[in-house]
N, C-alpha and C positions, 0 to 999 in steps of 0.2 A: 540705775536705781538699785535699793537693797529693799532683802526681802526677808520677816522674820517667818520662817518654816514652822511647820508643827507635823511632826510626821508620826504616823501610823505607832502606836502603840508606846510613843516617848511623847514624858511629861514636860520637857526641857526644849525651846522652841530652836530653832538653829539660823544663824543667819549668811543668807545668799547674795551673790550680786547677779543683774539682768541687764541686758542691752534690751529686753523687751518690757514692754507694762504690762500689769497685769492688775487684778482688783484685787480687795482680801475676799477670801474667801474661796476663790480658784485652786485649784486642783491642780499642781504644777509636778512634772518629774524635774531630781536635783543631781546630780551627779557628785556621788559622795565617799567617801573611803571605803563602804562596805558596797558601789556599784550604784546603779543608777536605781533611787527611794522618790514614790510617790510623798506628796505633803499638803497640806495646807496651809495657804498665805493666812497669817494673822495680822500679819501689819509691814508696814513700808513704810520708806523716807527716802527721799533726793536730797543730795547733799555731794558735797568735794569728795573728793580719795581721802585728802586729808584727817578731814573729823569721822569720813568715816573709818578707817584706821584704824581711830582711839577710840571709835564705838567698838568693833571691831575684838580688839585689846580687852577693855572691860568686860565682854562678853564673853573673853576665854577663846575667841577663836580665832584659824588658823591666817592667815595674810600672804598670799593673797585669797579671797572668798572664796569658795566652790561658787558655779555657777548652777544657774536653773537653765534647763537643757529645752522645754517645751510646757505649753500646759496639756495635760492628763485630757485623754481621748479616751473613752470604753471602746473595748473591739465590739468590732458589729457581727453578731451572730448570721452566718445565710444560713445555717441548715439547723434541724430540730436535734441532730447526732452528736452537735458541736455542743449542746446544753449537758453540763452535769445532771446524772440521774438525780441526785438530790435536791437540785434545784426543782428539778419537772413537779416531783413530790411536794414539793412547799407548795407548790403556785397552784397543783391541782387541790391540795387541803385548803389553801386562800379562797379559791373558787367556792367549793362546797359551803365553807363559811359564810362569805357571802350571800350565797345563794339562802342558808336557812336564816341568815338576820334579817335577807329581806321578807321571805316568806312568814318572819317571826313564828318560827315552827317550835314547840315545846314541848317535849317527850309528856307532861303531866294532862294537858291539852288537847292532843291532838295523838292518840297511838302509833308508831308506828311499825307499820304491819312488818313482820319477819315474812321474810324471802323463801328461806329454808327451812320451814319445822323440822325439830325432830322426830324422828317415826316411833 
Protein backbone atom coordinates (compact mmCIF):
# COMPACT_ATOMS: atom_id res chain seq x y z
CA UNK A 1 0.00 0.00 0.00
CA UNK A 2 1.11 3.78 -0.47
CA UNK A 3 0.86 6.30 1.93
CA UNK A 4 0.44 10.16 1.58
CA UNK A 5 2.54 11.54 4.91
CA UNK A 6 2.17 14.90 6.49
CA UNK A 7 4.90 15.40 8.78
CA UNK A 8 5.33 17.70 11.62
CA UNK A 9 5.94 21.28 10.65
CA UNK A 10 5.99 20.60 6.48
CA UNK A 11 3.12 21.93 4.33
CA UNK A 12 4.03 19.56 1.41
CA UNK A 13 2.56 15.90 2.15
CA UNK A 14 5.26 13.03 1.18
CA UNK A 15 4.51 9.77 -0.06
CA UNK A 16 5.48 6.15 1.34
CA UNK A 17 5.14 2.61 0.69
CA UNK A 18 3.86 -0.11 3.58
CA UNK A 19 3.70 -3.86 3.73
CA UNK A 20 1.50 -2.92 6.64
CA UNK A 21 -2.20 -1.07 6.63
CA UNK A 22 -2.79 1.36 8.37
CA UNK A 23 -5.93 4.17 8.57
CA UNK A 24 -5.61 7.92 7.79
CA UNK A 25 -5.11 9.57 10.44
CA UNK A 26 -2.47 7.18 12.31
CA UNK A 27 0.62 8.34 13.69
CA UNK A 28 3.16 6.43 11.71
CA UNK A 29 7.29 6.76 12.06
CA UNK A 30 8.94 7.07 8.05
CA UNK A 31 12.33 6.55 7.52
CA UNK A 32 13.52 9.43 5.52
CA UNK A 33 16.79 11.23 4.24
CA UNK A 34 16.95 13.39 7.43
CA UNK A 35 16.40 9.84 9.83
CA UNK A 36 13.65 8.28 11.09
CA UNK A 37 10.29 11.56 11.10
CA UNK A 38 7.02 10.99 12.83
CA UNK A 39 3.95 11.96 10.29
CA UNK A 40 0.52 11.74 9.74
CA UNK A 41 -1.37 9.37 7.14
CA UNK A 42 -3.65 11.76 5.16
CA UNK A 43 -4.50 9.42 2.42
CA UNK A 44 -3.76 6.00 0.81
CA UNK A 45 -4.30 4.01 -2.27
CA UNK A 46 -3.59 0.16 -3.34
CA UNK A 47 -2.59 -0.19 -6.60
CA UNK A 48 0.43 -1.99 -8.97
CA UNK A 49 4.24 -0.89 -8.73
CA UNK A 50 3.51 0.17 -11.99
CA UNK A 51 0.88 3.29 -11.74
CA UNK A 52 2.19 3.64 -8.71
CA UNK A 53 5.64 4.70 -10.06
CA UNK A 54 3.97 7.30 -12.27
CA UNK A 55 2.25 8.53 -9.22
CA UNK A 56 5.21 8.49 -7.71
CA UNK A 57 7.07 10.45 -10.79
CA UNK A 58 4.35 13.26 -10.80
CA UNK A 59 4.79 13.88 -7.14
CA UNK A 60 8.55 14.55 -7.47
CA UNK A 61 9.46 11.73 -5.62
CA UNK A 62 12.20 9.59 -5.17
CA UNK A 63 11.73 5.49 -6.80
CA UNK A 64 12.03 3.37 -4.94
CA UNK A 65 9.47 4.93 -1.85
CA UNK A 66 10.91 5.31 1.55
CA UNK A 67 9.10 3.03 3.71
CA UNK A 68 7.02 3.55 6.96
CA UNK A 69 8.90 1.73 9.59
CA UNK A 70 5.91 1.35 12.48
CA UNK A 71 2.96 3.23 13.74
CA UNK A 72 4.01 6.13 16.55
CA UNK A 73 3.67 4.68 20.18
CA UNK A 74 4.08 7.49 23.14
CA UNK A 75 6.70 6.35 25.58
CA UNK A 76 5.16 5.38 28.73
CA UNK A 77 6.16 7.48 31.70
CA UNK A 78 6.91 4.98 35.16
CA UNK A 79 8.39 7.70 37.13
CA UNK A 80 7.15 11.33 38.07
CA UNK A 81 11.51 12.30 37.42
CA UNK A 82 11.03 11.24 33.78
CA UNK A 83 8.25 14.20 33.35
CA UNK A 84 9.69 17.60 32.23
CA UNK A 85 9.63 20.33 34.88
CA UNK A 86 7.52 22.35 32.43
CA UNK A 87 5.22 20.01 31.81
CA UNK A 88 4.49 19.25 35.77
CA UNK A 89 3.77 23.33 35.67
CA UNK A 90 1.03 23.16 32.83
CA UNK A 91 -0.84 20.39 34.19
CA UNK A 92 -0.75 21.84 37.84
CA UNK A 93 -2.00 25.59 36.34
CA UNK A 94 -4.69 23.18 34.21
CA UNK A 95 -5.66 21.81 37.60
CA UNK A 96 -6.09 25.08 39.54
CA UNK A 97 -8.18 26.22 36.38
CA UNK A 98 -10.29 23.67 36.62
CA UNK A 99 -10.75 23.65 39.86
CA UNK A 100 -11.93 27.60 40.04
CA UNK A 101 -14.39 27.10 36.68
CA UNK A 102 -15.84 24.54 38.62
CA UNK A 103 -16.24 26.42 41.72
CA UNK A 104 -17.04 29.40 39.32
CA UNK A 105 -15.04 31.61 41.72
CA UNK A 106 -14.86 35.47 40.73
CA UNK A 107 -12.39 37.67 42.25
CA UNK A 108 -15.59 40.64 42.03
CA UNK A 109 -17.81 38.12 43.93
CA UNK A 110 -16.54 36.35 46.05
CA UNK A 111 -12.92 38.18 47.89
CA UNK A 112 -10.27 36.41 48.08
CA UNK A 113 -8.62 36.36 51.27
CA UNK A 114 -4.61 37.24 50.98
CA UNK A 115 -2.38 34.66 52.79
CA UNK A 116 0.31 37.10 53.62
CA UNK A 117 -0.58 40.72 54.59
CA UNK A 118 1.72 43.06 54.63
CA UNK A 119 2.94 44.48 58.05
Amino acid sequence: MYYFIQHENKSTPYLFQSDDQYAIGDIVICDTRRGNVRGVIIEFFMTGPSLAKAIAKACHAYWPLAKIIRKYTPPIVTSIDEVPQEIIEQIRLQEVNRIIRKLRIDEGDYPVPKLYPKP
